[in-house]
LUMSE-880049 format. One line per 4 residues: number of its first residue (from 1); their letters; for each residue x negated, y, z of N, C-alpha, C. Coordinates in steps of 0.2 Angstrom, whole numbers. Layout:
N
NUM> a> X/Y/Z/X/Y/Z/X/Y/Z; ...;
END
This chain:
338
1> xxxx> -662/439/518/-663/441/525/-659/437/530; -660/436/535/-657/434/539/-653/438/545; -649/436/550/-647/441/554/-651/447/556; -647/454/556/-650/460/557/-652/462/565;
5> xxxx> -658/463/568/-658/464/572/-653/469/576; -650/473/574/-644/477/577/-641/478/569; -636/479/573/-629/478/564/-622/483/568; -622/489/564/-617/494/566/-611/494/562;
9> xxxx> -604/492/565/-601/492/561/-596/497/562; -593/503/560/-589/506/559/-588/509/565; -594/511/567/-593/515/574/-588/520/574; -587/523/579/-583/528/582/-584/529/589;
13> xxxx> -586/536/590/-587/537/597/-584/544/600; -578/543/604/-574/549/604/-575/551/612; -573/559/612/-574/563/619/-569/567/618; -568/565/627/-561/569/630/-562/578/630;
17> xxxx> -562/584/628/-562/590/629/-557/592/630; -558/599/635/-551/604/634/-546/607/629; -551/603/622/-547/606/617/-543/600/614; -545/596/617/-542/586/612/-548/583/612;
21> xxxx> -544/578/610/-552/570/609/-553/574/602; -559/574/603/-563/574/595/-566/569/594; -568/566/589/-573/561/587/-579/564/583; -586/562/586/-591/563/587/-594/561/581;
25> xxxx> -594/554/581/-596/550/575/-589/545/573; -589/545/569/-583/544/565/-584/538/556; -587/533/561/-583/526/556/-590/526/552; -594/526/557/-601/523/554/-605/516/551;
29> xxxx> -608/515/550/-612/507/547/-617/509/547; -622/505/550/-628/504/544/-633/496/551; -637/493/546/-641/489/551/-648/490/551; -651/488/557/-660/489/558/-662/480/557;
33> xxxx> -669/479/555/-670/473/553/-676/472/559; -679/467/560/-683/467/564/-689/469/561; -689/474/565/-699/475/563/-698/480/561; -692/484/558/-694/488/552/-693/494/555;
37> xxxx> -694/502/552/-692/510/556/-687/514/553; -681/513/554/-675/515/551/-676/524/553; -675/527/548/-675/535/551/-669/537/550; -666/541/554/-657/545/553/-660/554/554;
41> xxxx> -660/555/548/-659/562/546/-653/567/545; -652/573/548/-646/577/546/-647/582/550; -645/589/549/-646/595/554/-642/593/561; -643/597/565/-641/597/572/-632/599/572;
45> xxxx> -631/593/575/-621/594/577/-620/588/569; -623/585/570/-622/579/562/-620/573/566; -621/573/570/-620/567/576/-628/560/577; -632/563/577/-639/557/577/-639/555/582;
49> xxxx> -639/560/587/-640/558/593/-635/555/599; -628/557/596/-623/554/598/-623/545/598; -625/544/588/-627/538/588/-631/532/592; -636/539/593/-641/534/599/-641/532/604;
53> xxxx> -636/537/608/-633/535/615/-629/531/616; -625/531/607/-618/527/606/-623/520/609; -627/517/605/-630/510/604/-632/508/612; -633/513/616/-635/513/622/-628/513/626;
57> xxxx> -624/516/626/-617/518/630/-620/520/635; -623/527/634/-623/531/640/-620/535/640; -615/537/637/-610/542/639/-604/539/644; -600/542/649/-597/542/654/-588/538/652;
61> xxxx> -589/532/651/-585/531/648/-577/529/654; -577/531/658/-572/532/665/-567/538/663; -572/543/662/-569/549/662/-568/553/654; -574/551/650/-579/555/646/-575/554/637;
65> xxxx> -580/548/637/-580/545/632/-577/538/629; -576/537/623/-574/530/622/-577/527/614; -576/520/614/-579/518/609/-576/514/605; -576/513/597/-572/509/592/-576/506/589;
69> xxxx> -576/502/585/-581/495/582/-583/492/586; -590/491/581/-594/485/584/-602/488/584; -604/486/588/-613/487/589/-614/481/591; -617/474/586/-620/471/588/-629/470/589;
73> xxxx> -630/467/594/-638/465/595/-638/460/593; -643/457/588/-644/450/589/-637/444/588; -633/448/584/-627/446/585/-620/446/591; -623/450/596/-619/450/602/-616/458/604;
77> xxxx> -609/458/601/-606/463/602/-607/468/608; -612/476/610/-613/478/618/-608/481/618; -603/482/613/-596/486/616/-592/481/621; -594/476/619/-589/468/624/-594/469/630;
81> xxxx> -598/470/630/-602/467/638/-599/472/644; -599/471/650/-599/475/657/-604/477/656; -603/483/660/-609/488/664/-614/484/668; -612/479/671/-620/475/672/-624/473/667;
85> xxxx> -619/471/663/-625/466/658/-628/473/653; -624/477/655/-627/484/650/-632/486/653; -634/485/656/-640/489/662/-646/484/662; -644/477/660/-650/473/657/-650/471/650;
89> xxxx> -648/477/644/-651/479/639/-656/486/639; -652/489/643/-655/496/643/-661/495/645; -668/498/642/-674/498/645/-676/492/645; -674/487/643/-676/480/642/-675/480/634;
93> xxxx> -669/478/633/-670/473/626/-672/480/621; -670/486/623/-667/491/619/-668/496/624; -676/501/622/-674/505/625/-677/513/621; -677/520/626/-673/525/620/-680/531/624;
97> xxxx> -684/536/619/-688/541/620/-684/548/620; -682/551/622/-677/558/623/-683/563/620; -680/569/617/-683/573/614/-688/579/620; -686/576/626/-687/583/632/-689/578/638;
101> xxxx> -696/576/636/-699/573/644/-700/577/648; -700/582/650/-700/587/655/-694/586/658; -686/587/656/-680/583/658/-678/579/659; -683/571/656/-682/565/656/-684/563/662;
105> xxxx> -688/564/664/-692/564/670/-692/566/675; -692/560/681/-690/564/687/-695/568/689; -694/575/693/-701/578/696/-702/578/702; -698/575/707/-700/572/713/-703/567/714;
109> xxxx> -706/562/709/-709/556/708/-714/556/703; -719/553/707/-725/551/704/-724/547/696; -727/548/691/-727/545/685/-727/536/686; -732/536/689/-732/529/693/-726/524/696;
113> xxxx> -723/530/702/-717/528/704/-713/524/699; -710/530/694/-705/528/690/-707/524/682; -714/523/680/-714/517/678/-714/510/681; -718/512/689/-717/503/690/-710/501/695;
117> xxxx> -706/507/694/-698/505/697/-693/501/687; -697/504/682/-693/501/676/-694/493/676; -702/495/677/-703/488/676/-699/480/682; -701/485/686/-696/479/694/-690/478/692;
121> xxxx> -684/482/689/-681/481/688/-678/477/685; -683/476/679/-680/472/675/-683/462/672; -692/466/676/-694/459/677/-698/455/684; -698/452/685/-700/448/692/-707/449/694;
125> xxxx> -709/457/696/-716/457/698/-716/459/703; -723/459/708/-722/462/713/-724/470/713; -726/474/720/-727/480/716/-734/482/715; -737/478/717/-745/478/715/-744/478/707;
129> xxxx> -742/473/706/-744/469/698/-741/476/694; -733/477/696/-729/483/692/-735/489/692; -739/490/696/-742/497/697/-749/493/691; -754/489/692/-757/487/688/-756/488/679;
133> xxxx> -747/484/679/-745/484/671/-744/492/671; -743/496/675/-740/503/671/-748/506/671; -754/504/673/-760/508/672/-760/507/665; -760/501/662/-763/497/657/-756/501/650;
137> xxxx> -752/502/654/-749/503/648/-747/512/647; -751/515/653/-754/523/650/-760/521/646; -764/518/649/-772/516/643/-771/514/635; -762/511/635/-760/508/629/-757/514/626;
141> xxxx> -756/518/627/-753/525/624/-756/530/623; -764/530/627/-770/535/625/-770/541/632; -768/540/638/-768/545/641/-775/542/643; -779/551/644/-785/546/647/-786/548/655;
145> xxxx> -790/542/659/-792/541/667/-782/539/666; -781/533/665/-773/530/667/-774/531/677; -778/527/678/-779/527/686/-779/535/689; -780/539/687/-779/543/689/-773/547/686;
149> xxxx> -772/547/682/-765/550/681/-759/549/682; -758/541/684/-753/536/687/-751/540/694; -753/543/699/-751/546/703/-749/553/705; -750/556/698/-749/562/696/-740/562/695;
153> xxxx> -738/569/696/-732/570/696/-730/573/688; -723/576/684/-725/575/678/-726/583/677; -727/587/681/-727/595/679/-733/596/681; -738/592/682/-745/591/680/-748/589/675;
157> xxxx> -745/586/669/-745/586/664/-746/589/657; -746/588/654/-746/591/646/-738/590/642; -736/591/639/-731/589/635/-734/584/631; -739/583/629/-739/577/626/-739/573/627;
161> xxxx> -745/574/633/-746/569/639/-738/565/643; -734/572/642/-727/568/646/-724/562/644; -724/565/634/-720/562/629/-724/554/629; -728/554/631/-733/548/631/-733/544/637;
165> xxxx> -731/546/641/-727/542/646/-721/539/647; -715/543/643/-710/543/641/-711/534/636; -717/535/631/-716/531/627/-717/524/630; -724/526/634/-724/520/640/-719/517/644;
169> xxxx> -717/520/648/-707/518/648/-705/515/646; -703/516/639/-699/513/635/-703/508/633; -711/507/634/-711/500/630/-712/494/636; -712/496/642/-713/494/649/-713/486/647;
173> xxxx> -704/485/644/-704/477/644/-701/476/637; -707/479/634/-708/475/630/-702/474/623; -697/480/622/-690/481/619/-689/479/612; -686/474/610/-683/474/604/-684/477/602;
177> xxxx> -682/482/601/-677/490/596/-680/496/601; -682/500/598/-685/507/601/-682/512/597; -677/516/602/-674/521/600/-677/527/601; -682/530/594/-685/537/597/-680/544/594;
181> xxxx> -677/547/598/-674/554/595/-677/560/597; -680/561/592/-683/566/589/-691/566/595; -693/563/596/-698/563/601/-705/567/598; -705/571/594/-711/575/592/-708/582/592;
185> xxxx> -703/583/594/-700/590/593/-702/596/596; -705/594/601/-708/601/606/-716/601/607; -717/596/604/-725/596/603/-728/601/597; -733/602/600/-738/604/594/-741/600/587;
189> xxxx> -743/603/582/-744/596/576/-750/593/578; -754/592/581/-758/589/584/-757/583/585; -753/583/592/-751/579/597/-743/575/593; -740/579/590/-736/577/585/-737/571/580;
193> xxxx> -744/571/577/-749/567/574/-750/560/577; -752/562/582/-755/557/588/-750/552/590; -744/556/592/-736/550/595/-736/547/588; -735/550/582/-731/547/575/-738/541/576;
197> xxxx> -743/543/575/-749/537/573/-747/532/581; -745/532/585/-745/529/592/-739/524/588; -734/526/589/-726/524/587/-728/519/580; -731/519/576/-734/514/569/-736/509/573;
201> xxxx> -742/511/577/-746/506/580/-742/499/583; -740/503/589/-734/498/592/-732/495/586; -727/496/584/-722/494/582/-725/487/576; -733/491/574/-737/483/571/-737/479/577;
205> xxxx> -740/481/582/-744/477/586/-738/474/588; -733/475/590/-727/474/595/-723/468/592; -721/471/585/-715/470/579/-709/473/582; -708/478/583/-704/482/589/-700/485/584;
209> xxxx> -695/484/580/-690/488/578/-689/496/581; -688/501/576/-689/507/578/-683/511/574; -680/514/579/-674/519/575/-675/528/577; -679/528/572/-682/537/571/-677/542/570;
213> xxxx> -677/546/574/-670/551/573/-676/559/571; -674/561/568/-678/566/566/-674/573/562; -677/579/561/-676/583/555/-680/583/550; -686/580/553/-691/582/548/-692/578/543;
217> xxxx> -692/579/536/-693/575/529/-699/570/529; -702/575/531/-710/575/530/-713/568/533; -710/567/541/-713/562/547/-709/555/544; -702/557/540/-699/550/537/-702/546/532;
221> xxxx> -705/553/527/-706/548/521/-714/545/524; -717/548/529/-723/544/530/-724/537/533; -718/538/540/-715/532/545/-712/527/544; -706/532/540/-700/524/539/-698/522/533;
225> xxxx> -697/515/534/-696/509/526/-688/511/524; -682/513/527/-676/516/525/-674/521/530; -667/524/525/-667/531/529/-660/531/529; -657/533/536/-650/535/535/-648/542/536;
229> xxxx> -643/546/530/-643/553/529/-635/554/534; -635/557/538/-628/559/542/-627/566/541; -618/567/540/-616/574/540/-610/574/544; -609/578/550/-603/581/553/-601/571/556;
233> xxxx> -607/566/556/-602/561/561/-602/553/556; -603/555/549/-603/550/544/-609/550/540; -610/546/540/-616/542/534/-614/544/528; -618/548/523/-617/550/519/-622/550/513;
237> xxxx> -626/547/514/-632/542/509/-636/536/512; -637/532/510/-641/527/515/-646/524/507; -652/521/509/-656/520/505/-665/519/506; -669/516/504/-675/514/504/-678/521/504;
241> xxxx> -683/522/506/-687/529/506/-690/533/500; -692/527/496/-693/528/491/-689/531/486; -684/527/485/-677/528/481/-674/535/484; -674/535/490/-672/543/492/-676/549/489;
245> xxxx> -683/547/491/-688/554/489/-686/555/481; -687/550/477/-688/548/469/-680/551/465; -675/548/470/-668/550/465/-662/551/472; -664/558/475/-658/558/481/-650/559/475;
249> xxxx> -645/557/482/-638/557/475/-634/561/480; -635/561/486/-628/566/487/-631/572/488; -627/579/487/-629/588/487/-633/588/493; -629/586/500/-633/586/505/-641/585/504;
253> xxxx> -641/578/503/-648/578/503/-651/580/498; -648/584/496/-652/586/486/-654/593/492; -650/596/496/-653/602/499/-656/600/506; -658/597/506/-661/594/511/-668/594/510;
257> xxxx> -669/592/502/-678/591/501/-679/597/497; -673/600/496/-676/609/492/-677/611/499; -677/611/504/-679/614/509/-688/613/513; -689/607/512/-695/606/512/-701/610/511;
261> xxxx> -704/612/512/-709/619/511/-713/614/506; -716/617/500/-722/615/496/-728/617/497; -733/613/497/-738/615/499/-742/619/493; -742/616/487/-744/620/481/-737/625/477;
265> xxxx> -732/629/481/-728/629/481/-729/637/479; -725/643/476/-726/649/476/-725/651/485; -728/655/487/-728/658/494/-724/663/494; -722/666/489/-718/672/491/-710/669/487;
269> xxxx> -709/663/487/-702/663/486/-700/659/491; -694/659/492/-690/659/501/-689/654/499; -690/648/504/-686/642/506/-679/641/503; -679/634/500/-669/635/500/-666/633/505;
273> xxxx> -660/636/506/-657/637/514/-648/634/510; -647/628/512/-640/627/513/-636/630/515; -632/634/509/-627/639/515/-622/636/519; -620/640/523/-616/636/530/-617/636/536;
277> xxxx> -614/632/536/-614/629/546/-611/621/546; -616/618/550/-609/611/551/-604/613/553; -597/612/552/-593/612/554/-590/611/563; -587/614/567/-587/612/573/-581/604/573;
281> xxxx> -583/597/580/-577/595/579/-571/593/579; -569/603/579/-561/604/581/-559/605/576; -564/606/569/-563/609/564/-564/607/556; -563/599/556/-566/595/552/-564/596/544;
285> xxxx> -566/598/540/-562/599/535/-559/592/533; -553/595/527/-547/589/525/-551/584/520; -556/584/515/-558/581/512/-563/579/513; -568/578/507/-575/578/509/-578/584/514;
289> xxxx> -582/581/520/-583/588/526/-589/589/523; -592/586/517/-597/593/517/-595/596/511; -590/598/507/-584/603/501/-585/609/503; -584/611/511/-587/618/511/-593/620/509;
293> xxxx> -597/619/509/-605/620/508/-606/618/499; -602/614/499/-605/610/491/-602/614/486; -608/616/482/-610/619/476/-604/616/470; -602/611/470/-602/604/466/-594/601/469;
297> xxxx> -592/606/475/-585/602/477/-580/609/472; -576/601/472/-568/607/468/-562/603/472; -557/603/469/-549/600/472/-552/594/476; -551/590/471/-554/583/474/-556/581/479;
301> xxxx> -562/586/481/-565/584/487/-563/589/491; -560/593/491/-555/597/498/-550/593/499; -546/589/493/-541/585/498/-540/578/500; -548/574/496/-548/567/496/-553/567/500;
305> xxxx> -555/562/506/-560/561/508/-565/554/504; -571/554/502/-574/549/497/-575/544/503; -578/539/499/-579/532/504/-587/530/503; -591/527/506/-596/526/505/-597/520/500;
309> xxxx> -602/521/494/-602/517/489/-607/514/486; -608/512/484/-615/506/483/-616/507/475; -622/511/475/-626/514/468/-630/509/464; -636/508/467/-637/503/465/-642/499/471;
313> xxxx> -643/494/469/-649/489/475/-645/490/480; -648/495/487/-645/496/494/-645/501/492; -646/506/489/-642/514/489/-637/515/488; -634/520/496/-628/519/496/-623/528/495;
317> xxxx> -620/529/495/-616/538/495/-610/537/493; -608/545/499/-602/546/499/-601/552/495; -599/553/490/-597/559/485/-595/557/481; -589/559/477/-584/560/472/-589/562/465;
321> xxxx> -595/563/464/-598/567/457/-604/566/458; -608/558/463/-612/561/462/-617/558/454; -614/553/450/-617/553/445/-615/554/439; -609/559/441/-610/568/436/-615/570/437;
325> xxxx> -615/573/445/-621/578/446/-627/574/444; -631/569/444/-637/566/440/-639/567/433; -630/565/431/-632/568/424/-634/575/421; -631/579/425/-630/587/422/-639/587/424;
329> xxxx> -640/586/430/-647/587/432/-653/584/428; -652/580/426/-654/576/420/-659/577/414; -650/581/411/-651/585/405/-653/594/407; -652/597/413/-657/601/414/-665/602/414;
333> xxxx> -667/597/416/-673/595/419/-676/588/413; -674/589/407/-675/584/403/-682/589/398; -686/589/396/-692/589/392/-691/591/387; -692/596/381/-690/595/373/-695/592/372;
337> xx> -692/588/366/-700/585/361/-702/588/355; -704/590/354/-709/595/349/-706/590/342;
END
């Protein structure tokens, strides 16, 4: 392979609070290739979304936040660029679908307005042509009569309908990298159906890099070609989709897919539920942070922290056991032979 279209090296992205700088995400890696749909999996307070913003640098770096590593594009570090030159990635080379288009979008402006102000923005049309391109690319996204919905305001809408303009947006001009976090989350499974089958399409049609922030197991193994597993800020499994569903290796994600509902599944036995909480991050544990929760942790990983390690192919994980635990699991789940 050749260069990766975005290549993340050891992020870290810290904020100032009342109670200390915490760090959000904490010494992250992984790359997107071109073309392909990277999915980042992990319960909420894992840091998914931090990462996203991170790659964007929208958080308030004056007052707020600050950043360590590197986040290259195409080989060009955006941590090194100015606030100008970040403002002609965002929404151009690299741009992002928020989970809540009802608060993504402005409500004193027409849908219309604020697609053909991205598009002016960033490329040399007039405002005719800009109003023309934003019909064509509600028609490209499935909303139907675009001509008349284009001067519609967004609380005249549908939630689906929003999340589909929202998508339109981000494809305005045409973006490298499409960052969606969690963008089917408020929808119905309908229309849920619909964005996922929309966001494929493109991204054939386009070759449009896509980095899928999700919970759901289900939407990843359908959507994306590799998958990054985050806990409390760190990458803690990384691997092809396949290889994940087929043989996961760390605890986390071993309770990640026992949570899954089964379709042909008994109906009167309960979901498996992870015991715990994420950790808050004022309150990180000393070794492995996910030891409080793991079935599987002992000394070791209350006082050592593991490093990310390379299993086999691209599968990657962070744990002290985990092919112990394979083994034991193994020989559990092994067949007698007659």
């Amino acid at each position: 392979m050749g260069q990766p279209l975005l290549e993340i090296n050891n992020l870290q992205t810290h904020f100032n609070t009342e109670r200390g700088r915490v760090t959000a995400v904490d010494g992250i890696s992984f790359s997107v290739e071109k073309g392909e749909i990277l999915g980042v999996v992990g319960e909420s307070g894992c840091g998914k979304s931090v990462t996203a913003q991170s790659i964007l640098r929208l958080f308030d770096e004056k007052y707020t936040a600050s950043y360590d590593g590197e986040i290259k594009l195409q080989g060009e570090d955006l941590l090194k660029l100015s606030k100008a030159n970040m403002e002609k990635i965002r929404g151009n080379e690299v741009s992002m679908i928020f989970q809540d288009p009802l608060s993504s979008l402005n409500p004193v402006f027409t849908i219309g307005f604020q697609l053909t102000e991205t598009i002016r923005i960033h490329q040399k049309h007039t405002k005719q042509e800009a109003y023309q391109m934003a019909i064509e690319l509600l028609r490209m996204t499935g909303i139907p009569s675009p001509e008349k919905r284009i001067d519609e305001y967004p609380h005249q809408l549908s939630g689906g309908m929003r999340q589909r303009v929202m998508i339109a947006m981000a494809l305005a001009c045409k973006p490298k990298l499409l960052i969606a976090d969690e963008p089917t989350t408020a929808l119905d499974v309908t229309i849920q159906a619909q964005i996922l089958d929309l966001i494929l399409e493109l991204n054939e049609e386009l070759g449009m890099a896509v980095v899928f922030i999700t919970h759901d197991l289900g939407v990843v193994a359908e959507i994306c070609t590799r998958v990054v597993v985050m806990y409390l800020g760190q990458v803690v499994e990384e691997a092809n989709v396949e290889d994940l569903f087929t043989n996961p290796l760390h605890p986390y994600t071993k309770g990640l897919m026992k949570s899954i509902p089964q379709i042909e599944g008994n109906r009167s036995e309960k979901l498996n539920v992870i015991g715990g909480t994420v950790p808050a991050l004022t309150d990180i544990p000393k070794g492995c942070r996910f030891a409080t929760r793991c079935e599987y942790a002992n000394d070791l990983c209350k006082e050592k922290a593991p490093d990310l390690q390379l299993h086999e192919g691209h599968h990657k994980v962070r744990c002290w056991h985990y092919a112990d635990i394979a083994r034991k699991e193994a020989v559990e789940h092994a067949i007698p032979t007659s």
